[in-house]
C-alpha positions in Angstrom: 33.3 118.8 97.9 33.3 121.5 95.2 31.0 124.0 95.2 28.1 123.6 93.0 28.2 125.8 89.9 25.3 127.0 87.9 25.5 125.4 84.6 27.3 122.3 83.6 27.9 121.5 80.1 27.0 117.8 80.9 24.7 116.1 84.4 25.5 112.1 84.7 23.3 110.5 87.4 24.0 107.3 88.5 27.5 106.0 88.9 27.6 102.1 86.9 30.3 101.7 84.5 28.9 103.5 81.8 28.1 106.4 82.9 31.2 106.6 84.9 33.4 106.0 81.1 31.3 109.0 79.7 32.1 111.4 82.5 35.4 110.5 82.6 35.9 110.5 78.8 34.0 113.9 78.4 36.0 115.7 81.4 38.7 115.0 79.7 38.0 116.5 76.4 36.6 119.5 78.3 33.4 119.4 78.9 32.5 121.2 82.6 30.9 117.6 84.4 28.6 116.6 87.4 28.1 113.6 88.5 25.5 112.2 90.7 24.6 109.1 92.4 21.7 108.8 95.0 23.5 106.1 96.3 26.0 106.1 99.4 29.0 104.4 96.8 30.0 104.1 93.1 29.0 101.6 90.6 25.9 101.1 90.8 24.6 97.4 89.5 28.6 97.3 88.8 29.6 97.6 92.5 31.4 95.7 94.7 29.7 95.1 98.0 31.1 93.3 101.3 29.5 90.4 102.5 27.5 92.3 105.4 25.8 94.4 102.8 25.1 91.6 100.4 23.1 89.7 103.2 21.2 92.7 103.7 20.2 93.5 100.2 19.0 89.7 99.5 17.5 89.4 103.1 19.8 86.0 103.5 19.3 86.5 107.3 16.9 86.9 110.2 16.5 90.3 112.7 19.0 90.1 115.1 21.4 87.6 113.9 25.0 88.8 112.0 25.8 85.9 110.0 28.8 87.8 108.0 30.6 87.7 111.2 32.1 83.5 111.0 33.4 85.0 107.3 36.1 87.0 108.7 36.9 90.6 108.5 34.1 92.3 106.1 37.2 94.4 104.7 38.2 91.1 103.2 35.1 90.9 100.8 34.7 92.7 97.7 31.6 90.5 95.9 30.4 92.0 92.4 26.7 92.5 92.2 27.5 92.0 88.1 29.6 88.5 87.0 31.7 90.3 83.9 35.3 89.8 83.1 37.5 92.1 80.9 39.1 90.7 77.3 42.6 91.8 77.3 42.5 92.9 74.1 38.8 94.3 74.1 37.7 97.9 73.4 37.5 98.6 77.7 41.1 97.7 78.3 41.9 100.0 75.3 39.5 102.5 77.1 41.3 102.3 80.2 44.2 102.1 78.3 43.6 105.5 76.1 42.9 107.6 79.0 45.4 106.4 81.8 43.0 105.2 84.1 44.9 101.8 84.6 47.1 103.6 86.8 44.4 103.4 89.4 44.2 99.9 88.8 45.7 96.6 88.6 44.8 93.6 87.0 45.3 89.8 87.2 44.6 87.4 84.7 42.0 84.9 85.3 43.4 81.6 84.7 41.1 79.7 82.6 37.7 79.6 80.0 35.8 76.4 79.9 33.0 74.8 78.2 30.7 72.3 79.5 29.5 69.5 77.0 26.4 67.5 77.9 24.2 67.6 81.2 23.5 66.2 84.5 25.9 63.7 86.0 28.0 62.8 82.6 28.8 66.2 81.6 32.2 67.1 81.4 34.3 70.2 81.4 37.1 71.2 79.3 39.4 74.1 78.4 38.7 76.3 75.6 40.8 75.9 72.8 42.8 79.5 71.6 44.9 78.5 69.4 46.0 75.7 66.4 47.8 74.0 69.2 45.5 73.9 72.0 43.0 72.8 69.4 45.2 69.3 68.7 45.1 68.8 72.4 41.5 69.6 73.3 39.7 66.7 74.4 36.4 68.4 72.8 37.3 66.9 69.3 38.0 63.6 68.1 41.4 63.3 65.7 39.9 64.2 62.6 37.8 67.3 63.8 40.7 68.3 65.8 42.4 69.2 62.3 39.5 70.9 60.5 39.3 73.0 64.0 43.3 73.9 63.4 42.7 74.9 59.3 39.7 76.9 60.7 41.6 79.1 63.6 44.4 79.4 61.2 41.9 80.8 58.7 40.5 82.9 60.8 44.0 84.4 61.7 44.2 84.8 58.0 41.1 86.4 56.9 40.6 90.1 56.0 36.9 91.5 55.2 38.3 93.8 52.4 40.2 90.7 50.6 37.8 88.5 48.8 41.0 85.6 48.1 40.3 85.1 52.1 37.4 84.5 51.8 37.3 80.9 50.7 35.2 81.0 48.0 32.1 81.8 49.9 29.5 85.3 49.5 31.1 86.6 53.5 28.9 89.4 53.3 25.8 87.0 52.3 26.2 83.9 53.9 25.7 82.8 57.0 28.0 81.3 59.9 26.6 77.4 58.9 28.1 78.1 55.3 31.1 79.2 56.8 31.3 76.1 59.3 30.0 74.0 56.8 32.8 74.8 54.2 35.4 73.4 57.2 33.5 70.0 57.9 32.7 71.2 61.4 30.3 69.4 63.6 28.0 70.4 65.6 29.8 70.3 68.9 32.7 72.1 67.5 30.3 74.8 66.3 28.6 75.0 70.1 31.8 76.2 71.9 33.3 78.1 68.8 30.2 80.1 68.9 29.4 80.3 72.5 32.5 80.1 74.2 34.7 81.9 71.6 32.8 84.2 69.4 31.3 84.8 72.6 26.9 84.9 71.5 24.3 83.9 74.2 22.3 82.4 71.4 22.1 79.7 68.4 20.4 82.9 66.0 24.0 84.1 64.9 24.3 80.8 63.1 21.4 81.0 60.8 21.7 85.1 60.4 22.7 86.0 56.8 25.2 88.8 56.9 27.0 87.6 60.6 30.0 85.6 59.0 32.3 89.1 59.4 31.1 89.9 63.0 31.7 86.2 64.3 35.1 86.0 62.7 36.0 88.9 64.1 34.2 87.9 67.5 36.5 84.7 67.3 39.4 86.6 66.7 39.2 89.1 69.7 39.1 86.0 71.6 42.4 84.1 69.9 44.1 88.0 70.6 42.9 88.6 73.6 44.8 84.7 74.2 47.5 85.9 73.0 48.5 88.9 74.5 48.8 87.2 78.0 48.6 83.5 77.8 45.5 80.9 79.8 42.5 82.8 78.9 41.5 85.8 77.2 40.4 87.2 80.4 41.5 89.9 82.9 40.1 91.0 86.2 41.0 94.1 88.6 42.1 93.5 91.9 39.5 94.5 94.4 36.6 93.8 92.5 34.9 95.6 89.4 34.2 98.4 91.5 37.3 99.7 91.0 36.3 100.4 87.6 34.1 102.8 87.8 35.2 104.8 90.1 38.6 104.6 88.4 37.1 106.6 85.7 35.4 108.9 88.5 38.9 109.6 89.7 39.7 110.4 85.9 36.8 113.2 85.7 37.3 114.9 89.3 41.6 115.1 87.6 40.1 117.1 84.9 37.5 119.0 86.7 34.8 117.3 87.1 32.6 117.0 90.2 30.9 114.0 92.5 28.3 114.1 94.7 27.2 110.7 96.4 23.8 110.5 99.0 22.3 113.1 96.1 18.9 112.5 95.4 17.0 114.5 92.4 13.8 115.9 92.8 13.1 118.0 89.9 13.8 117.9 85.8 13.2 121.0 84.4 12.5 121.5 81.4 12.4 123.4 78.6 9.4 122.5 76.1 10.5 119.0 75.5 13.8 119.6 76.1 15.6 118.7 79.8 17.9 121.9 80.5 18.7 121.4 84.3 18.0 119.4 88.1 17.0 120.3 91.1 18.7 118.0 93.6 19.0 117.5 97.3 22.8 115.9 98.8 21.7 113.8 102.4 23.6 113.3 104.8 25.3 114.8 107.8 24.2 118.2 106.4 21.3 118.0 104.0 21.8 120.9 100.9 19.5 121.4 97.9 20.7 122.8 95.3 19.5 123.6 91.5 21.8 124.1 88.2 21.5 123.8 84.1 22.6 121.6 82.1 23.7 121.5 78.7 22.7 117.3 78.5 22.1 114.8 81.1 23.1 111.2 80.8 21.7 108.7 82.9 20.9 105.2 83.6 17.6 104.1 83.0 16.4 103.9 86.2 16.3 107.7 86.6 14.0 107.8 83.8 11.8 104.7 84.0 9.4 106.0 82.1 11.9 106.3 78.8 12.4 103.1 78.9 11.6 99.5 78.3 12.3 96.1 79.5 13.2 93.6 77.2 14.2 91.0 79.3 15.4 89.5 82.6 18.7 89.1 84.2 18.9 85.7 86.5 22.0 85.4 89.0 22.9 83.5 92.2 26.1 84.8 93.8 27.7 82.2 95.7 30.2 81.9 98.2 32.6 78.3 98.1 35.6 76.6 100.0 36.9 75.0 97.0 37.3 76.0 93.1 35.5 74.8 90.3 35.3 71.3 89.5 37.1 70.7 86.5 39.0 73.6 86.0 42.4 72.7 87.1 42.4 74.1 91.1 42.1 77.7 89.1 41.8 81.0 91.1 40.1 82.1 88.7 38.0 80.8 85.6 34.7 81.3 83.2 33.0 78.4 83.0 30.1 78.1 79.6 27.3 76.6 79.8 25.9 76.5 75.9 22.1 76.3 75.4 22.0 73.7 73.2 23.7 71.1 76.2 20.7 72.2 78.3 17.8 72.6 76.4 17.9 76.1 77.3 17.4 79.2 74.4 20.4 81.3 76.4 23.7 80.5 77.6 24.6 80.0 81.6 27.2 81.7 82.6 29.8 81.0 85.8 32.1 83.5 86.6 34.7 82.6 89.4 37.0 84.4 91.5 38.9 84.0 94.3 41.4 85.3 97.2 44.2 85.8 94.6 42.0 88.9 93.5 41.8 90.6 96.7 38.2 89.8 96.6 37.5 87.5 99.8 39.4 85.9 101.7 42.0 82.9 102.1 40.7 79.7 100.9 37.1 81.2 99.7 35.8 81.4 96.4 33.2 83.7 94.9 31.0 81.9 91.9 28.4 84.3 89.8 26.0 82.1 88.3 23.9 84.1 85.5 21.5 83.5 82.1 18.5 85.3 80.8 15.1 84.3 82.5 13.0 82.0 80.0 10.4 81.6 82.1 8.3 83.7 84.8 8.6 82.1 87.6 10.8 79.0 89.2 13.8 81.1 88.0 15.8 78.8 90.3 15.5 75.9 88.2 17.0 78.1 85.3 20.3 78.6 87.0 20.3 75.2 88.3 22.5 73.9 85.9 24.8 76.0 86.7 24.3 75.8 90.8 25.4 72.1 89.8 28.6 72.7 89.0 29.7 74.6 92.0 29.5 71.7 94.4 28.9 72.5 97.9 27.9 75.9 98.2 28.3 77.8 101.7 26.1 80.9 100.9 23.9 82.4 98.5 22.2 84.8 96.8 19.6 85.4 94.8 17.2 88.1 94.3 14.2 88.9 91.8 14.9 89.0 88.0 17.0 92.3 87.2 15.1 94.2 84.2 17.1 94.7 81.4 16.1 98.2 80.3 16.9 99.8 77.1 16.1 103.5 76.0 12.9 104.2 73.8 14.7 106.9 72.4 17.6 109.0 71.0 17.9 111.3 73.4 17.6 113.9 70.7 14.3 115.1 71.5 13.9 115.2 75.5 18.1 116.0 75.8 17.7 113.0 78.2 20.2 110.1 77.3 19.9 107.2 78.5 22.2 103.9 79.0 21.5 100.2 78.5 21.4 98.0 81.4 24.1 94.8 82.2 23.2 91.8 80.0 23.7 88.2 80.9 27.3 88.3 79.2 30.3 87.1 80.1 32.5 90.4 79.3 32.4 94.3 78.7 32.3 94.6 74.9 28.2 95.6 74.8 29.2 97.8 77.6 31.2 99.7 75.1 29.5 99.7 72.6 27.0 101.2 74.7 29.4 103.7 75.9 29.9 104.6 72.3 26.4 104.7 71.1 25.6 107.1 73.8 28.9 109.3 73.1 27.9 109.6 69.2 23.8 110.5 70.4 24.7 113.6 72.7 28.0 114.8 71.0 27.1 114.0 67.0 30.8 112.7 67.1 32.4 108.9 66.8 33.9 108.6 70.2 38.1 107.5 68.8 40.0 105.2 71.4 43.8 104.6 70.5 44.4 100.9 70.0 45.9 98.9 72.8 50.0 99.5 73.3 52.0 97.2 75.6 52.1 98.2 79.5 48.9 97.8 81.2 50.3 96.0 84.5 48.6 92.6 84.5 49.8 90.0 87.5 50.0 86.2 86.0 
């Protein structure tokens, strides 16, 4: 370990994905960086865990008994505690991308995105549509729709902001997505998996929202490039588990200087008026060391700083380990499977995220499935996900804690010098990650924080 210095330009504690990016991102433009984790391994609620370790934090098993042992070797298991997938073309491949951290990594592609129309016995899953041509073949649409669906991806391929002749005639910066769907004949079904299993929203409220036309087009599109850049779905995955992102980017910082101490707990702030200026801090272990230094800003996830914080909602998920894939999805490896609200009578989208041996994730023949949504309710949270649960068939083991707090700061940061990140949401991909990244950057530095846009290379495995 390096030895601690006095003063640090910047203090990160806790090691998720975002606060891994920012250490990473400032070492690298020069800022002096430590980084601190009270727990024992990186990521944080964006770890990857082995199957002994995941019985233990849900309690799936009784003193005495070691039920991870008829799974095989617990080297073979990487689970994430968070069911996210990366778009190939999103802004955290061009992250990654930008700063060279994808040569600690490689990728696969997972191998499809589906939607699920209807509920209960009858509903059925397809494959979403990316392109004009996939929409002819979709069996989502009948004939007719299937065209309006081709003039409205080709439009959308077309349309530029800045250019009101693209525009179709209609207000884009006033009118809302219904008027935009509306003006191509589409019906309802087609505008339930555009929106939810294209442009990506958890919710119906982005249809009805004057002023969202330009950030759902441009949602849609991300998805048709994203497509496009590698083929089956707009989704990639790193092999070995999301884990490896974070501490990817912690392997980015210590390159340029930074420094990591795990098994650190704080156990002082000081301050300066309002202001945060430094930690006292004590690193476990086989040799216990406390240690105190300044800090020019500390960056932190929110449970740090509980009290700078609140909750504005609930995180549901059920990881589950299978012997077979998805029903519906081809035999895949790999796949995101939708659940829109509207198809449940639900106000928020269920989520399935599935991955398999192919991603050096667990082994031969098993399947992990990530089940997730926002909780509705407060309590019987297992009924919520149950919808989801039903589509994974027989299920061998799983998981399910309490509802995960999705916290959000209170504040700038400007004031207390303290600044904080967002917690994971319910969705399917990184995108609010980083724009959370971003918005954090922009608080504490005053700057835009620029990422190059994404140039061919990154090694993805088909």
């Amino acid at each position: 370990m390096d030895e601690i210095a006095p003063e640090y330009d910047v203090v990160v504690l806790g090691t998720g994905l975002t606060e891994c990016i920012l250490s990473g991102v400032l070492s690298v433009k020069g800022k002096k960086v430590l980084h601190i984790d009270r727990n024992a391994h990186y990521g944080g609620e964006a770890a990857s865990v082995n199957l002994e370790t995941l019985f233990k934090k849900y309690g799936n098993y009784s003193q005495g008994e070691e039920p991870w042992k008829k799974y095989g070797r617990l080297n073979d298991w990487n689970i994430d505690l968070v069911p996210k997938f990366l778009m190939s073309s999103g802004e955290l491949t061009n992250i990654l991308v930008s700063t060279d951290v994808t040569r600690y990594l490689e990728f696969k592609q997972v191998a499809g995105s589906y939607v699920q129309q209807g509920s209960g016995p009858k509903a059925t899953v397809a494959k979403v549509p990316s392109d004009a041509g996939e929409a002819l073949k979709s069996p989502l649409m009948g004939i007719f729709e299937k065209r309006r669906m081709k003039s409205f991806i080709e439009w959308v391929g077309t349309f530029d902001p800045k250019d009101s002749s693209t525009h179709k005639g209609l207000d884009i910066n006033n009118c809302t997505m219904k008027d935009v769907f509306d003006k191509f004949g589409l019906e309802n079904s087609t505008k339930d998996f555009i929106g939810h299993a294209m442009a990506l929203y958890q919710t119906d409220e982005f249809i009805t929202a004057k002023g969202k036309a330009p950030e759902a087009i441009e949602r849609i599109r991300l998805y048709g490039n994203s497509v496009a850049r590698y083929g089956k779905s707009p989704y990639i995955y790193p092999l070995y588990g999301l884990g490896e992102l974070p501490q990817g980017f912690a392997r980015l910082s210590a390159i340029y200087g930074g420094t990591y101490m795990l098994n650190t707990d704080v156990d002082e702030i000081k301050y300066d008026g309002d202001k945060a200026v430094g930690i006292k801090a004590t690193m476990t272990g086989m040799d216990e060391m406390k240690f105190e230094t300044k800090a020019g800003m500390i960056i932190a996830d929110p449970s740090y700083f509980p009290g700078q914080a609140k909750v504005v909602g609930h995180v549901l998920r059920a990881i589950c380990i299978l012997k077979h894939p998805l029903a519906g999805t081809n035999d895949s490896d790999s796949a995101q499977l939708i659940i829109p609200q509207s198809q449940v009578g639900r106000k928020n989208d269920i989520y399935i995220a599935c991955v398999s041996a192919a991603h050096n994730v667990c082994p031969k023949d098993y399947w992990i499935a990530i089940v997730s949504t926002i909780a509705e309710t407060t309590s019987n949270h297992h009924l919520e996900l149950q919808p989801g649960l039903e589509r994974l068939g027989k299920i061998e083991e799983q998981f399910m804690g309490a509802p995960i707090p999705i916290y959000e700061p209170t504040e700038s940061g400007s004031k207390s010098n303290i600044y904080l990140s967002k917690s994971y949401d319910a969705s399917s991909h990184f995108e609010t990650t980083t724009d959370d990244v971003k918005d954090i950057y922009r608080r504490a530095t005053g700057e835009e924080l620029k990422v190059e846009g994404l140039r061919e290379g990154i090694n993805v495995e088909q």
